[in-house]
N, C-alpha and C positions, 0 to 999 in steps of 0.2 A: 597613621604613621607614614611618612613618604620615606623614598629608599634613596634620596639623594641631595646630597647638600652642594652646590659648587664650591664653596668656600672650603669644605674638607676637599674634596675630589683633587687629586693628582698624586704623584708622587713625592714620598718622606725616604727619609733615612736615620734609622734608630741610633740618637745620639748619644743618651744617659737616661736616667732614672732609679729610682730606688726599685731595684728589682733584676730583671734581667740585662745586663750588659754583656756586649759585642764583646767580643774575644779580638784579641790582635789579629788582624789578616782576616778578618770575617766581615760582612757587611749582610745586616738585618735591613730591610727596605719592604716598605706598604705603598701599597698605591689602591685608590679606592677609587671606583666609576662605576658610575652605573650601577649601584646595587651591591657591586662585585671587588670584593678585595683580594689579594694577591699581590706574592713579591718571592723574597728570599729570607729563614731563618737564622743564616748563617753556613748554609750549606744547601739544604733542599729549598726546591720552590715547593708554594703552599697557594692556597686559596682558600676564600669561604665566603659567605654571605655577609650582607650589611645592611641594616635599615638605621636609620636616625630620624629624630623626631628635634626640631633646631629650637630652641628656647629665644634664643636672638642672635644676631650675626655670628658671634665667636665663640659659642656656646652650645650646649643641648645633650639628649640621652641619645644612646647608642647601643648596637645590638649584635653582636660580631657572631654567631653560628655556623656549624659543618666545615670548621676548618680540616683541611685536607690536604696533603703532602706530599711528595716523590721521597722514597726509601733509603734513599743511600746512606753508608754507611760513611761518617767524616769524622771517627774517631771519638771517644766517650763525651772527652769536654765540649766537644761540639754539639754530639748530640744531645749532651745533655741540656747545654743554653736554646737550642733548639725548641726540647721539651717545655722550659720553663717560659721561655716566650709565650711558645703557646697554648700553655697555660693562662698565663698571664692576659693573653685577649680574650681568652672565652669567660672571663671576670670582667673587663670592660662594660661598664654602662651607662659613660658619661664621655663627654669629650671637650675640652678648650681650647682655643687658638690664640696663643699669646705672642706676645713681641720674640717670645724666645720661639717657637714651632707649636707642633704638635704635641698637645697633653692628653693621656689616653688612663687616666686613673683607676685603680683596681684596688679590690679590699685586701686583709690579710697582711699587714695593717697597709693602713693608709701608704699605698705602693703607686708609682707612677712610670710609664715609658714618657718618653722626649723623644720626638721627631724634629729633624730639622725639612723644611720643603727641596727638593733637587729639583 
């Protein structure tokens, strides 16, 4: 498995999906390098690890673990899209790169985040 793909590597910004969406005035953002993921929930910064294994250029499995977060307290519904987020990447284990962004597919059923690239 290698731990980096350039083609994923940079920064997104959580657009839509079937699952967890952005709250008005909040911005969820991933940025993946080197291994290493890290952004914003909607309130707290996070990080955690990342290996991928690329199927072909715009494609492949993925591996998102030890995510980890700063505490603060940004009131329930925040916290709560917070929680479900990151829920939602520690189910991740696939990823595509389509004309529209960032596709990061999760079960429980058939659930997806969209990143657009910033």
């Amino acid at each position: 498995m290698t731990t980096t793909n350039a083609t994923l590597e940079g920064q997104w910004l959580l657009k839509s999906g079937v699952g967890p969406q952005p709250l008005p005035d909040t911005k969820i953002t991933a940025e993946f390098m080197d291994g290493k993921l890290s952004g914003k929930g909607g309130c707290n910064q996070y990080n955690a690890s990342f290996t991928v294994e690329p199927l072909d250029g715009t494609s492949g499995k993925i591996q998102i673990q030890g995510i980890a977060s700063t505490e603060m307290f940004c009131g329930d519904e925040i916290n709560a899209q917070e929680s479900s987020y990151f829920q939602a990447l520690e189910q991740v284990r696939e990823y595509r790169l389509t004309d529209e962004g960032l596709v990061l597919p999760y079960p429980s059923p058939a659930r997806y985040l969209l990143f657009t690239r910033q």
